[in-house]
Structures are given as C-alpha cells and as structure tokens.
NUNUTOR-177340 format. One line per 4 residues: for each residue x, y, z of N, C-alpha, C. Coordinates in Angstrom, 3 decimals, m for minus. Layout:
BEGIN
X,Y,Z,X,Y,Z,X,Y,Z ~ ...
END
This chain:
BEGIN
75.885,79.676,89.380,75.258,79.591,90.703,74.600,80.925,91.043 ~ 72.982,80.704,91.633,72.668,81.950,91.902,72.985,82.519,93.028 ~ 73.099,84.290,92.995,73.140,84.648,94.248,72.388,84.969,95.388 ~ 72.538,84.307,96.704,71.823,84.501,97.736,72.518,84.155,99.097
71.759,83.386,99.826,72.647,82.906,101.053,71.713,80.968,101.384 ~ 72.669,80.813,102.435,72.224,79.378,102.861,72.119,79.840,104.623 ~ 71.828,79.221,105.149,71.412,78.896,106.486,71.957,77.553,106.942 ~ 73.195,77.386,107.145,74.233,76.133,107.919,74.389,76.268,109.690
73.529,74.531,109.880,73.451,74.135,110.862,74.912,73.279,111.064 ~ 75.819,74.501,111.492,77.094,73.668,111.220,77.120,72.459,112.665 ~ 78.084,71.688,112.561,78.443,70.435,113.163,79.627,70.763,113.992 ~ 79.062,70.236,115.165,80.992,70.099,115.930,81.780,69.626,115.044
83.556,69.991,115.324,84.577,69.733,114.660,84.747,70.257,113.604 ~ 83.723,70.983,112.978,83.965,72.175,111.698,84.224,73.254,112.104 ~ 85.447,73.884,111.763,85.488,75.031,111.724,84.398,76.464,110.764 ~ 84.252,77.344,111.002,83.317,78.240,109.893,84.126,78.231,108.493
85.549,77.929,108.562,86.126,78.312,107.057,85.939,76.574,106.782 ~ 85.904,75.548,107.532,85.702,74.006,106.867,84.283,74.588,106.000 ~ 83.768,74.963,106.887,82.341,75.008,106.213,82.193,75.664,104.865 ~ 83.073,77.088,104.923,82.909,77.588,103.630,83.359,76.566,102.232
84.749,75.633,103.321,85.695,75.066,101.701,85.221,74.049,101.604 ~ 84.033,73.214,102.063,83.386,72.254,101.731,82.540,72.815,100.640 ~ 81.639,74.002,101.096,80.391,74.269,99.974,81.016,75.195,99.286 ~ 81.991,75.338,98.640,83.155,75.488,97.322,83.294,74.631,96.650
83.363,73.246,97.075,83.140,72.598,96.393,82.006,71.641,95.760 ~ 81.133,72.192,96.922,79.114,71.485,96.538,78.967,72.361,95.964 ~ 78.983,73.499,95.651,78.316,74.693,94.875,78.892,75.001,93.250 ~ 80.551,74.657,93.509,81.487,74.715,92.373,81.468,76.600,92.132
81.361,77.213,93.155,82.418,78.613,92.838,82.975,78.803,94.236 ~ 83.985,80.166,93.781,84.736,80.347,94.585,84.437,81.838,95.625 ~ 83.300,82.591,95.304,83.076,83.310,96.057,81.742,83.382,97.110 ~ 82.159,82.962,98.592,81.528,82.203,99.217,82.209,82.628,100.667
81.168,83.517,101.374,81.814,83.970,102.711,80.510,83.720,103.860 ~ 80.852,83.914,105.620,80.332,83.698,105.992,79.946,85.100,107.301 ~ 78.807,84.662,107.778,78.867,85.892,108.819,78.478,85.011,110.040 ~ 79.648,85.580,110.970,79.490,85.541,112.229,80.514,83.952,112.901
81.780,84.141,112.998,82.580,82.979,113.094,81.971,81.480,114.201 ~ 82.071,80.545,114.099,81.657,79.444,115.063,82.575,78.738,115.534 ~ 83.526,78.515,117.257,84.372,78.340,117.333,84.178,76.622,116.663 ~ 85.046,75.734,116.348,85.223,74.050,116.149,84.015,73.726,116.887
84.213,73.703,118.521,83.225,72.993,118.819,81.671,73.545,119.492 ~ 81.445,74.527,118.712,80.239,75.431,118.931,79.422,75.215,117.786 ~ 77.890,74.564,117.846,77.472,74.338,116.639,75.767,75.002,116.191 ~ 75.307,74.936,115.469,74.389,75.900,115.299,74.418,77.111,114.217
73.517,77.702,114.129,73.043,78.681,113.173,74.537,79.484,112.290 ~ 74.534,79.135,111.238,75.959,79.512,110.338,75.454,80.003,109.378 ~ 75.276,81.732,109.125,74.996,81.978,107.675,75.907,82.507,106.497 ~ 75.501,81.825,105.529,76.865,81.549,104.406,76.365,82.607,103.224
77.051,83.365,102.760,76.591,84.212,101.413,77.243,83.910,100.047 ~ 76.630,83.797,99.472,77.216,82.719,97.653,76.901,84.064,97.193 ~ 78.046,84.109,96.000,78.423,85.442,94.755,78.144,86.902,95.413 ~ 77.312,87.568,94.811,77.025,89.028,94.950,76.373,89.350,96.318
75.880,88.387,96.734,75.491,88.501,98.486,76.606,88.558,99.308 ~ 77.591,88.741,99.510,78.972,88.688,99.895,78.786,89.862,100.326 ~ 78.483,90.670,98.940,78.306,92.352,99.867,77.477,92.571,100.519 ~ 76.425,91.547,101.107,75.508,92.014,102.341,75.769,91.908,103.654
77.012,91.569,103.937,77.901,91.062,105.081,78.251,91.872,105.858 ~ 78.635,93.215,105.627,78.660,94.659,106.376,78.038,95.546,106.409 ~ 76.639,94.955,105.623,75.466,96.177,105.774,74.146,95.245,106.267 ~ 74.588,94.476,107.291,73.499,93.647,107.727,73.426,94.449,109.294
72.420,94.317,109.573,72.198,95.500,111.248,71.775,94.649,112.062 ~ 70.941,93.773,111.665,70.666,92.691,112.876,71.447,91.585,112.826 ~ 72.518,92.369,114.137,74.025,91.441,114.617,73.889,90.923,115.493 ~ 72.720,91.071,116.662,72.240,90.092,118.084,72.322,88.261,117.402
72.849,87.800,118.784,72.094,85.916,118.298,72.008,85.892,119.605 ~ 71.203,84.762,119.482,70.679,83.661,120.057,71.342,82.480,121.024 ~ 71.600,82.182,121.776,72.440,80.705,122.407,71.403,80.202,123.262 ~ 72.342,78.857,122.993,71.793,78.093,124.659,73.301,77.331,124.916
73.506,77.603,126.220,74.440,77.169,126.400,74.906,76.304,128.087 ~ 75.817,75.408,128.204,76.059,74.569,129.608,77.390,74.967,130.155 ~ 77.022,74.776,131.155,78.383,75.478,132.275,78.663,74.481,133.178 ~ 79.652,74.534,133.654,80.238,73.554,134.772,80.829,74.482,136.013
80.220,74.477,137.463,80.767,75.250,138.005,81.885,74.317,138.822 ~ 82.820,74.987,139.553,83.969,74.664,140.620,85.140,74.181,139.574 ~ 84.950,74.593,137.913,86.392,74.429,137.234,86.316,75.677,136.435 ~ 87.832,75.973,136.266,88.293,76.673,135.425,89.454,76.384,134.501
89.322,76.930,133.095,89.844,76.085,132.027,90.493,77.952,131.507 ~ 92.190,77.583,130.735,92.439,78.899,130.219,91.468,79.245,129.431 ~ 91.017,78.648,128.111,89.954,78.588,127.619,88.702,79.006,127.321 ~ 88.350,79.252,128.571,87.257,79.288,129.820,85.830,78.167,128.738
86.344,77.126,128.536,85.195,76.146,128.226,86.312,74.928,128.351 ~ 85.571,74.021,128.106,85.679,72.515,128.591,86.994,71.896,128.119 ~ 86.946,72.275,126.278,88.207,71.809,125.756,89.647,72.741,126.007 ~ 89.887,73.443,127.128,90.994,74.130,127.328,91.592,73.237,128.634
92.589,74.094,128.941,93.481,73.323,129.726,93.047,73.528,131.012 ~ 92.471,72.756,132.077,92.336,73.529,133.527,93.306,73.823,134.227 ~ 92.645,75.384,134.804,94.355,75.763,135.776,93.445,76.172,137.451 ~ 92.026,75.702,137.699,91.608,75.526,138.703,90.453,75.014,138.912
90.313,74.814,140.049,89.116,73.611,140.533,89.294,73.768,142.074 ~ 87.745,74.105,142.305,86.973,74.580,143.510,86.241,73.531,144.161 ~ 85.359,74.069,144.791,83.662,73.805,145.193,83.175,74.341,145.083 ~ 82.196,73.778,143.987,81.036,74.158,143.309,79.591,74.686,143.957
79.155,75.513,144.275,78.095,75.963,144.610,76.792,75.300,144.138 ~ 76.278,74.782,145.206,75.561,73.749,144.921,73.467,74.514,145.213 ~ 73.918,75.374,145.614,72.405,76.558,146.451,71.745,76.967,144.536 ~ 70.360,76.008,143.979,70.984,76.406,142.522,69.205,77.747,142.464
68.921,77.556,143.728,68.553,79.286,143.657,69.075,80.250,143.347 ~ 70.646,80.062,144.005,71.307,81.315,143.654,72.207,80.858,142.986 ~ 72.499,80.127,142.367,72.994,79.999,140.276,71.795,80.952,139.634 ~ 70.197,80.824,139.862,69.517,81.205,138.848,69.461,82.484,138.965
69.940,83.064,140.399,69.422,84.376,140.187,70.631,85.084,139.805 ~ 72.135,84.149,140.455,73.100,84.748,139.324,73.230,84.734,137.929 ~ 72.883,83.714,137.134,72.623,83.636,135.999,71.707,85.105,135.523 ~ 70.650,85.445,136.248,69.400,85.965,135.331,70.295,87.672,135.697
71.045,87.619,136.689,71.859,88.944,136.943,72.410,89.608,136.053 ~ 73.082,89.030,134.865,73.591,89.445,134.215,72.832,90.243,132.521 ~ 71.476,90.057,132.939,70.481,90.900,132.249,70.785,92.180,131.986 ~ 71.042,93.080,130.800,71.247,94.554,130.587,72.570,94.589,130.058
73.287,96.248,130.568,74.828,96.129,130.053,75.446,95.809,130.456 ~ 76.338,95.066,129.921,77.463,94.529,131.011,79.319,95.586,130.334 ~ 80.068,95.117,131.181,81.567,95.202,131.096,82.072,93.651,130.846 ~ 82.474,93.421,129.371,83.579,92.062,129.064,84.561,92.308,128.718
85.612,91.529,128.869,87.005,91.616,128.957,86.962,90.351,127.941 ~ 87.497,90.513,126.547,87.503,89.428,126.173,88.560,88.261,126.342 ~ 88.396,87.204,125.535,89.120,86.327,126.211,90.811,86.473,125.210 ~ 91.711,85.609,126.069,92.998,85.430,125.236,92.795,84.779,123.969
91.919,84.113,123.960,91.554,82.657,122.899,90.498,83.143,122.115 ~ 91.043,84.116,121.297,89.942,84.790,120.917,90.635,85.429,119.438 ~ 89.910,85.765,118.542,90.044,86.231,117.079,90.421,87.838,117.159 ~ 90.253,88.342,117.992,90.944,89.812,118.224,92.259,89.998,117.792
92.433,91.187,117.123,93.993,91.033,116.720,94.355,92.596,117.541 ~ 95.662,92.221,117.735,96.713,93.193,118.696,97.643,93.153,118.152 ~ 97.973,94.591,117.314,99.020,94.951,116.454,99.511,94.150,115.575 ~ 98.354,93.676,114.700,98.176,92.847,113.823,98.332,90.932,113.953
98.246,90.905,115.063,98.587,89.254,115.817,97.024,88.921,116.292 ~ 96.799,87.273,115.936,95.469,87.292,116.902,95.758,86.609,118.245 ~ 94.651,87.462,118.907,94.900,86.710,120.386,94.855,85.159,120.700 ~ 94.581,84.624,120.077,94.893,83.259,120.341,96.103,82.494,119.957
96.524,83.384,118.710,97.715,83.041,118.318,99.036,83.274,119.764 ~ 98.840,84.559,120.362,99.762,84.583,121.256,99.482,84.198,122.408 ~ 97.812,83.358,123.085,97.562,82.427,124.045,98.271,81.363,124.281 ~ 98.537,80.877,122.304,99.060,79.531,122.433,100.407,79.575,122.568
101.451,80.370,122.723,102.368,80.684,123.122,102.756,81.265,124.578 ~ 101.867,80.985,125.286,101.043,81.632,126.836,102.024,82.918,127.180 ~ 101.348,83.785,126.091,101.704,85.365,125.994,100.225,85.679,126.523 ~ 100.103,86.792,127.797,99.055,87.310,127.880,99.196,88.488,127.870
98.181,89.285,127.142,98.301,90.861,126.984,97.485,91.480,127.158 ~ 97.768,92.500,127.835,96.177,93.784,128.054,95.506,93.600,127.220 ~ 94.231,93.699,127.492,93.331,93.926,126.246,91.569,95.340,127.049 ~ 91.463,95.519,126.008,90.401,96.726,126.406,88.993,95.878,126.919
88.512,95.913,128.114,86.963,95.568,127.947,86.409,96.104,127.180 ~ 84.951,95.705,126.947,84.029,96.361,125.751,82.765,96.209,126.563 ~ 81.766,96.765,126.172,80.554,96.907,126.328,79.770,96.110,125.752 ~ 78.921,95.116,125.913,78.344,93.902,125.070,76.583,94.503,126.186
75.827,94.254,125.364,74.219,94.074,126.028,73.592,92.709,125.695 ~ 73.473,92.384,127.442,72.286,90.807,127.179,70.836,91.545,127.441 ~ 69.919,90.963,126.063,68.900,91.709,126.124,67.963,90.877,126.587 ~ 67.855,89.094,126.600,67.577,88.541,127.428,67.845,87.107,128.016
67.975,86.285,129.126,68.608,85.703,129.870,67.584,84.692,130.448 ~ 67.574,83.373,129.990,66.656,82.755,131.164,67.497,81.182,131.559 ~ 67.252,81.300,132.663,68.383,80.044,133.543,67.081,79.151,132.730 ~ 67.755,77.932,132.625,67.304,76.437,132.259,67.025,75.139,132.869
68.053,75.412,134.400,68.424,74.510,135.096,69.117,73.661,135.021 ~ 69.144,72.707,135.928,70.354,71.684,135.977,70.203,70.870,135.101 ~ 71.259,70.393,134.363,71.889,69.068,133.250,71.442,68.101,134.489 ~ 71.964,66.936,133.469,72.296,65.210,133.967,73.213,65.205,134.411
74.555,65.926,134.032,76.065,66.177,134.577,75.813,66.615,135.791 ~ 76.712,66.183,136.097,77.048,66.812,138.020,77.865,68.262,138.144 ~ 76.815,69.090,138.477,77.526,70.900,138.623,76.987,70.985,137.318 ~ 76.680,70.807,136.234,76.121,71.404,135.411,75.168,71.961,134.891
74.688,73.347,134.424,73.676,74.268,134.257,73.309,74.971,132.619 ~ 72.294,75.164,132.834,72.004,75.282,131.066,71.200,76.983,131.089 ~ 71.318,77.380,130.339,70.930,78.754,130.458,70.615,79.389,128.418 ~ 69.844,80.071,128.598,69.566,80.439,127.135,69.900,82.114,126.910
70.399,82.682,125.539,70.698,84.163,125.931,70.887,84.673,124.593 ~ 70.021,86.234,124.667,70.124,86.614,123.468,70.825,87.851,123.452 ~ 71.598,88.425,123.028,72.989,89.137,123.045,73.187,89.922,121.565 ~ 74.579,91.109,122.082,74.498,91.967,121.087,76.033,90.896,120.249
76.447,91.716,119.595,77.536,91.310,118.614,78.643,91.325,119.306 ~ 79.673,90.596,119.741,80.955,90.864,119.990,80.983,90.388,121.489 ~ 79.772,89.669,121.934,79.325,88.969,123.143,80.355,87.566,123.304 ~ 80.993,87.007,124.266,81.828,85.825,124.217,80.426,85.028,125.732
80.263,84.262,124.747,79.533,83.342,126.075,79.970,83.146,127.169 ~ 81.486,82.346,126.169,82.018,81.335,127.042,82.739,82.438,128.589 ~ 83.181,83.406,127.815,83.498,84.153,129.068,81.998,84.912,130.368 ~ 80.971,84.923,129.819,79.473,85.178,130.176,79.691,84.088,131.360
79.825,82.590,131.090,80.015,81.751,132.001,80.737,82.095,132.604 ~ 82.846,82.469,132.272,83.392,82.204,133.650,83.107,83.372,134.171 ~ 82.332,84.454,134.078,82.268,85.665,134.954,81.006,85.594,135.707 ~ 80.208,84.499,135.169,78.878,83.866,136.032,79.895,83.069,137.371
80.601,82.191,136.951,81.198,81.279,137.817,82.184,82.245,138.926 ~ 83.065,83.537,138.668,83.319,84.229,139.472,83.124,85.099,140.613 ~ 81.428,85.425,139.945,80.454,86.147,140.483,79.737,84.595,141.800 ~ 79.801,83.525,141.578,79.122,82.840,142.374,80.335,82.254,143.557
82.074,82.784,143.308,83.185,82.433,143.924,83.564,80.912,144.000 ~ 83.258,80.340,142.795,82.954,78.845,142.454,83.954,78.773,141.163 ~ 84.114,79.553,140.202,84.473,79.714,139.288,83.480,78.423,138.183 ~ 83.788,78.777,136.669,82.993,77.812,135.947,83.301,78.037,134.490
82.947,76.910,133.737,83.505,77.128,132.516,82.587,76.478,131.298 ~ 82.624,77.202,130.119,81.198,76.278,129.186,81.812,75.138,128.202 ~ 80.350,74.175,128.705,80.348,73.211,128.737,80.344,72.929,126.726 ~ 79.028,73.639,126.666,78.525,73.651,125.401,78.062,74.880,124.845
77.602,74.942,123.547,77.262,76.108,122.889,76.406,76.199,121.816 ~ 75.194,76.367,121.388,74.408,76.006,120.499,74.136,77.481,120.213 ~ 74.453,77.918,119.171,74.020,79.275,118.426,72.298,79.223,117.571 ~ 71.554,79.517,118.439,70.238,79.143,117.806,69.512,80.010,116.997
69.973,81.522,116.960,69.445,81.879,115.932,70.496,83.197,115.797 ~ 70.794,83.581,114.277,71.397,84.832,113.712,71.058,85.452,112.822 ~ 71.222,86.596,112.744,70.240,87.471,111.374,69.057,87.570,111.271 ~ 67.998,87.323,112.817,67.051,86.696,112.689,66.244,85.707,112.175
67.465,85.296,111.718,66.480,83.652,111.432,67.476,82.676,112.473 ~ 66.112,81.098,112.499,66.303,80.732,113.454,67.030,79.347,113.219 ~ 67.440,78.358,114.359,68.331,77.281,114.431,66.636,76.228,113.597 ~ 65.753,76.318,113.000,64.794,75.295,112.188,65.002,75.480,111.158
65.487,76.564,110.433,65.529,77.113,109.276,66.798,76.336,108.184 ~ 67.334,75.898,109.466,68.646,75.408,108.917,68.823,74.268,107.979 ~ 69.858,73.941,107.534,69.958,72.740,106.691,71.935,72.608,107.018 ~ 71.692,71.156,106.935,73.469,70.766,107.206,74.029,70.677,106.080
75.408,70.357,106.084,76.038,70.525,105.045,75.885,68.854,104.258 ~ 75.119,67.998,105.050,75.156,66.476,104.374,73.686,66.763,103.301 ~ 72.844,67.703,104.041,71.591,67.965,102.984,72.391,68.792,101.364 ~ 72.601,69.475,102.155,73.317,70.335,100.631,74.489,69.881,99.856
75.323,68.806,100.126,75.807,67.457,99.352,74.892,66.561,98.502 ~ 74.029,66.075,99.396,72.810,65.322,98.671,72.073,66.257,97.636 ~ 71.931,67.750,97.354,71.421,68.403,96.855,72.032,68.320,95.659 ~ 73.357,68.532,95.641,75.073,68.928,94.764,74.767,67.832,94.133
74.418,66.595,94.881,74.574,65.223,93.666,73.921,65.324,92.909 ~ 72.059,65.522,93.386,71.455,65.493,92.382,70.854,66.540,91.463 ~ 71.808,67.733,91.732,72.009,68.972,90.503,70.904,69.822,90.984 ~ 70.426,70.310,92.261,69.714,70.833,92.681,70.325,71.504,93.691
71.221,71.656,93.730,71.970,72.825,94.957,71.223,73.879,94.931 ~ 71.217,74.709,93.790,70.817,76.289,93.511,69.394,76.163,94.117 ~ 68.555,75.119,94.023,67.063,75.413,94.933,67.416,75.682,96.265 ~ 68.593,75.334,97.226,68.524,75.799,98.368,69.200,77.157,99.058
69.703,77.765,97.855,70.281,79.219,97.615,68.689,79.968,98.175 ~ 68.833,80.883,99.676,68.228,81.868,99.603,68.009,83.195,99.041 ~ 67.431,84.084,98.563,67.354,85.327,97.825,68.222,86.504,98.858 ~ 68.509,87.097,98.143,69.471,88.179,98.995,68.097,89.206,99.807
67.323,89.440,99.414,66.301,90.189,99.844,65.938,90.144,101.165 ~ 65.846,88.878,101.089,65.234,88.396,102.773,66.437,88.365,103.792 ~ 67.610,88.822,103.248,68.376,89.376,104.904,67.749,90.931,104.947 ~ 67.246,91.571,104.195,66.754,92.525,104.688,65.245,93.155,104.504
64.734,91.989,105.452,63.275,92.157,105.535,63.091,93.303,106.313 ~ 64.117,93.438,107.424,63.462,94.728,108.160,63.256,96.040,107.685 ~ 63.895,95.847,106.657,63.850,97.198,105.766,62.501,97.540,105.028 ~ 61.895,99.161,105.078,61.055,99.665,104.200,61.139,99.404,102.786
60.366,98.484,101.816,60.624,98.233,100.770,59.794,98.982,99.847 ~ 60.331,99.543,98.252,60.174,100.566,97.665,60.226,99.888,96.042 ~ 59.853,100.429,95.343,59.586,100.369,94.015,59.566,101.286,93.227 ~ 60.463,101.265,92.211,61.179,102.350,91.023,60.380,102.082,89.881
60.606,103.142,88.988,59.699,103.149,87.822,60.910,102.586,86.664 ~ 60.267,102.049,85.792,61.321,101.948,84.935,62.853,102.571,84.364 ~ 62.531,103.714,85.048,63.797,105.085,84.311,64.196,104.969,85.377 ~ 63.662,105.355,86.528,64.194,105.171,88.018,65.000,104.085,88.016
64.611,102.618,87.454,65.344,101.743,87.791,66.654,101.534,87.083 ~ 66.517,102.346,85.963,67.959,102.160,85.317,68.910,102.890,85.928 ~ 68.329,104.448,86.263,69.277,105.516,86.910,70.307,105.180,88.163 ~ 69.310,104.122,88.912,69.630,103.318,90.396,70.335,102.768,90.198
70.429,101.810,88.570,71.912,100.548,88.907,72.417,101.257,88.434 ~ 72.510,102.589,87.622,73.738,103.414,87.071,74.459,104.371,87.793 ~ 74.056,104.373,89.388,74.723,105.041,89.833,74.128,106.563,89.863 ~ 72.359,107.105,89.662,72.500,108.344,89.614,71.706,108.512,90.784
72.213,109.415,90.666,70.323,110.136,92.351,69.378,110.556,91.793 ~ 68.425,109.954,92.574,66.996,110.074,91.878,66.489,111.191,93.185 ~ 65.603,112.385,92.659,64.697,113.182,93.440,63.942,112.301,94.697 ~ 64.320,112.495,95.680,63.825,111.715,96.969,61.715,112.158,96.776
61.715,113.185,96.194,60.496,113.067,96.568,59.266,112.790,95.837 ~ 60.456,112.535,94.431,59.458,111.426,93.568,59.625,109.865,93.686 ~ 60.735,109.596,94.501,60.839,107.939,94.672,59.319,107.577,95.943 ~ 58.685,107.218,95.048,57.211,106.690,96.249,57.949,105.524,97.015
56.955,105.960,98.477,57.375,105.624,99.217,58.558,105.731,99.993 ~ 59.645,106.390,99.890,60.791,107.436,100.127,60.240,108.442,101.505 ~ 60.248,108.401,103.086,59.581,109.397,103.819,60.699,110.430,103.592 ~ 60.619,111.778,103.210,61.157,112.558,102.524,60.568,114.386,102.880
60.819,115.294,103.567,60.467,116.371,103.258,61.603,117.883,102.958 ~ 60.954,118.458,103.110,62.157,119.739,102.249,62.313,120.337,103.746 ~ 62.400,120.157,104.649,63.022,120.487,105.902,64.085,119.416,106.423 ~ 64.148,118.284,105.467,64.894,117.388,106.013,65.103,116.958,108.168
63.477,116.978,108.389,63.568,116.657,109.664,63.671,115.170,109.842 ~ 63.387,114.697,109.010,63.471,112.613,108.700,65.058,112.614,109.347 ~ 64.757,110.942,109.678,66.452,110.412,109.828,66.816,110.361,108.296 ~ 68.301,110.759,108.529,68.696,111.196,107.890,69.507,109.618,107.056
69.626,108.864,108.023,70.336,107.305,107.536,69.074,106.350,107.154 ~ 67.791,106.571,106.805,67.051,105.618,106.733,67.093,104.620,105.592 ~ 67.146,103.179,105.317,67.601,102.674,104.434,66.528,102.202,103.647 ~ 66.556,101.467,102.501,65.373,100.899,101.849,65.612,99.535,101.197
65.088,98.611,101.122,64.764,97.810,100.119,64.519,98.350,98.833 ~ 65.475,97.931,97.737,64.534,98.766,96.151,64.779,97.844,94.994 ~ 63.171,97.748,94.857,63.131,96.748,93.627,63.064,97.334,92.383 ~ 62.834,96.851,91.378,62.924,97.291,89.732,61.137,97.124,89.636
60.987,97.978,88.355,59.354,98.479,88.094,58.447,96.765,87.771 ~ 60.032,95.642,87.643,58.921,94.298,87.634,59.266,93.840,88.546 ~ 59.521,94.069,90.103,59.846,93.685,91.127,61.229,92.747,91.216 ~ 62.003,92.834,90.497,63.223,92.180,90.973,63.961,93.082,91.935
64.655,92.520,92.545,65.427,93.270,94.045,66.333,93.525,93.574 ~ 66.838,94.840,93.444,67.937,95.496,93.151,69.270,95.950,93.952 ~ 68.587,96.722,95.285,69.983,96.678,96.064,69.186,97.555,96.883 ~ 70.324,97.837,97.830,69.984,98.881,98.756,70.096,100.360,98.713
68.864,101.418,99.137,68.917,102.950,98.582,69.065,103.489,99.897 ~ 69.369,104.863,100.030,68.607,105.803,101.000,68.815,107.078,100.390 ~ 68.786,108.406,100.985,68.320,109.754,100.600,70.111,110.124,100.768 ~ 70.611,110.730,100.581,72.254,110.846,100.455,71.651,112.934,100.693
73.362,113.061,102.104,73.144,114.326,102.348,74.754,114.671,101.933 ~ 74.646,116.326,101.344,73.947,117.459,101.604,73.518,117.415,99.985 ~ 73.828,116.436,99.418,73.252,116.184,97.588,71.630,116.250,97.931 ~ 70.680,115.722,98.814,69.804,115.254,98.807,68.798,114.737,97.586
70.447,113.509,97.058,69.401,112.592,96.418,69.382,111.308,97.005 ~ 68.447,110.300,96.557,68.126,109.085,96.413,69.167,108.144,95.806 ~ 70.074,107.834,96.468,70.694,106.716,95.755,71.086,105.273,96.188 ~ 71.503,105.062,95.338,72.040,103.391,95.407,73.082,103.269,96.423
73.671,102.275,97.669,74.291,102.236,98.468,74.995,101.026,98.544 ~ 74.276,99.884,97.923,74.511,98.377,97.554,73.869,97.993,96.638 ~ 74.605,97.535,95.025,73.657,97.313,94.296,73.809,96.031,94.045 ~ 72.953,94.985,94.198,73.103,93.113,94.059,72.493,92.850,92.784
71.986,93.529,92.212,71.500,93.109,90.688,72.112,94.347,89.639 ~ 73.051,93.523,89.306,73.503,93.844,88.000,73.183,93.895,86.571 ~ 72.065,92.705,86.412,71.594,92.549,85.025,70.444,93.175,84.856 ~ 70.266,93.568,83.380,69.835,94.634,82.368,68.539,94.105,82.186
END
C-alpha cells in the first residue's frame, strides 16, 4: 500500500478509531492514524494517514477547521450537546437579533474552559472517563481564537440556530454554544456538528468509507491514497541535485547557500525556523528540510521517502 493520506467524510455513530479499524481492513495494513479526533456523533472532514505519512501528523501547522454547527437555546445538557443528560431548562430567548449579534460576539480571542466530556487527561485519566463517574475537576481554561463567525439563522426546530465557524486547534464547539447560551441567560446546547474543512482541505474533497470499500473490492484502493506532499502545500518547495539528494536521505547537512532556492544569508537575519518542501533531482518528494542552527546546515527534519 502506498504512502499518503485519505480525506474521510466520516458518518454519525463512527467513532475516529471505527474509522481507522475499518480502513485496516480495506487497505490490508496496519499502520494507519488519524488527525484531529471526531466525537461519535460529529460528522465531517476526517483526515487519515496510511504508512510513512503517519509522520506528518505533528509537523502539520495548519491546525484551524472549519464547522457548521446547531444549537438549542433554554436547555442544558452535562454534555453540553443534545446526546447528554439534561440538568436544565429555561426560556429560551426568542429576540433572534440578539442571538445573532451574540453569536457573531464571540469573534477574536476568547477564554474556554474545557469541557468534563472531553479527551484531556488529568494525571494520566481522561476527562470523560471521570465525567462518567460524575467526578468533576478543576481544569485550566485555555486560549482558543475564532477567526471567523457567521450566524446562519433559525432551523425548522423550535429554539434552534445554525451558525458557521472557523477556529484555532483545541476549540470545543460544543462548549462555544453553551457559553453562547450563557451569555444570552437562556442557556443552550449543540444540536449538531459538521466539521467542514481540516488541513485546509475541504468537506467536497471527501470520500466515505462505503466509496473506499467499493474501491477495496475492486483492487483499486491505492488510487484513492493521496500523496504526502500535498499536506504541505503551504510550504516553499525546493529541489536537490543529485548528490544533494542522497546526502538529504542520509542524514547530512547540505551548505544552505548552495541548496537553490534556500532564502539564506551569512548574517543569518532570515527566520530562523523556515521550512521547505524537498524533492529529489527527478522530482520525487522526499521529506521535509530547513537551515539547522548554530551548525548552519541544511537538513532533513522528516524524511517520507526512503527508497534509493
């Protein structure tokens, strides 16, 4: 199986690890991880990395996504979405001028407190593990940025509101809602959750896991394997000379200021972390470089092509 990634439009009722141990077995190997967890019933943009792309999973930088998501105001769920237990219920604020302008309020940085029901671990326990035992424990707010926010308006449901939002990493929607619903003294809780785009790519790009079954049958899986390259399009891409390219998968540093294309000077006023795309002298994608200090060489940082 080659290495690259897939783009899974996962399905309610899958968990992100159903997803992995299904296409373990459409793909037939065993090294197969994913970025960016999807709770069961949150569905949308799931990206999966097959073999040597595995290691692009902690050196990926564009960690923002995408949602659209529904709220219910005048309930509250421990949860804080639909399938949790409710432990209150109001009147719902019905003025949905000012839903939108609370909604669009929460534009910029915010302060979140994450939730109990949540993958965080506390002294090696995860928080949900000790929710479901209705243990509640301090936990640290964090700093999350919504970079942008646009109300949607009202559902078909009664009290219900739809809103779209693009966010940094470590963002909890569902709590985005009940602190929307607190802020309006209504309280509220999400309804739904559609993750529409991650890694910059988007919720069209996708393919389900019934396409890539149908693929598995008819011995064409590996055509829907993406190239490892294209998670890092944003990157300055560069090209080694033949000797260069051997030195790179061997681990040596190459002179920054003969690698063309390398921005590079002997004052070292450049950023100093700048990364690269680096292919081989016949363009195969090799791995990831940058300029390495106080050595100031050129080296290898992630290398995804191994072969000679």
């Amino acid at each position: 199986m080659r290495d690259g990634f897939l783009l899974i439009n996962k399905s309610a009722g899958f968990t992100s690890f159903d997803v992995i141990a299904k296409l373990r077995g459409m793909l037939k190997t065993k090294k197969i991880g994913h970025g960016g967890t999807l709770d069961p019933n949150v569905t949308g943009v799931l990206p999966v990395f097959v073999g040597r792309a595995t290691k692009a999973i902690d050196m990926l930088e564009r960690q923002e996504k995408k949602y659209t998501a529904t709220f219910k105001l005048g309930v509250e769920t421990d949860t804080q979405d639909i399938w949790g237990k409710q432990i209150e219920q109001s009147t719902p604020v019905r003025d949905e001028e000012k839903i939108r302008e609370t909604v669009l309020s929460f534009k910029g940085e915010q302060i979140q407190l994450p939730p109990m029901y949540s993958a965080i671990k506390i002294n090696g326990v995860r928080l949900y593990d000790l929710a479901r035992e209705g243990i509640n424990v301090p936990r640290d707010s964090r700093k999350i940025k919504i970079y942008e926010i646009d109300f949607l308006g009202k559902t078909e449901n009664e009290d219900e509101y739809k809103f779209s939002v693009y966010c940094s990493k470590g963002t909890y929607v569902r709590t985005l809602c009940a602190d929307m619903g607190a802020k309006l003294g209504c309280g509220a809780t999400m309804t739904s959750l559609v993750r529409t785009q991650a890694l910059g790519f988007d919720l069209s790009e996708c393919i389900t896991l019934d396409e890539v079954q149908k693929a598995a049958d008819e011995g064409r899986a590996e055509t829907l394997i993406r190239p490892v390259d294209e998670l890092f399009s944003d990157l300055p891409p560069i090209t080694l000379t033949e000797t260069q390219s051997k030195h790179f998968k061997n681990g040596l540093g190459l002179a920054p200021q003969r690698v063309s294309g390398v921005i590079y000077d002997s004052a070292f006023v450049i950023a100093e972390w700048q990364r690269y795309s680096v292919y081989s002298h016949e363009g195969v994608f090799l791995g990831i470089g940058q300029v390495e200090y106080p050595k100031r060489e050129f080296k290898c940082q992630k290398l995804f092509n191994i072969e000679d």
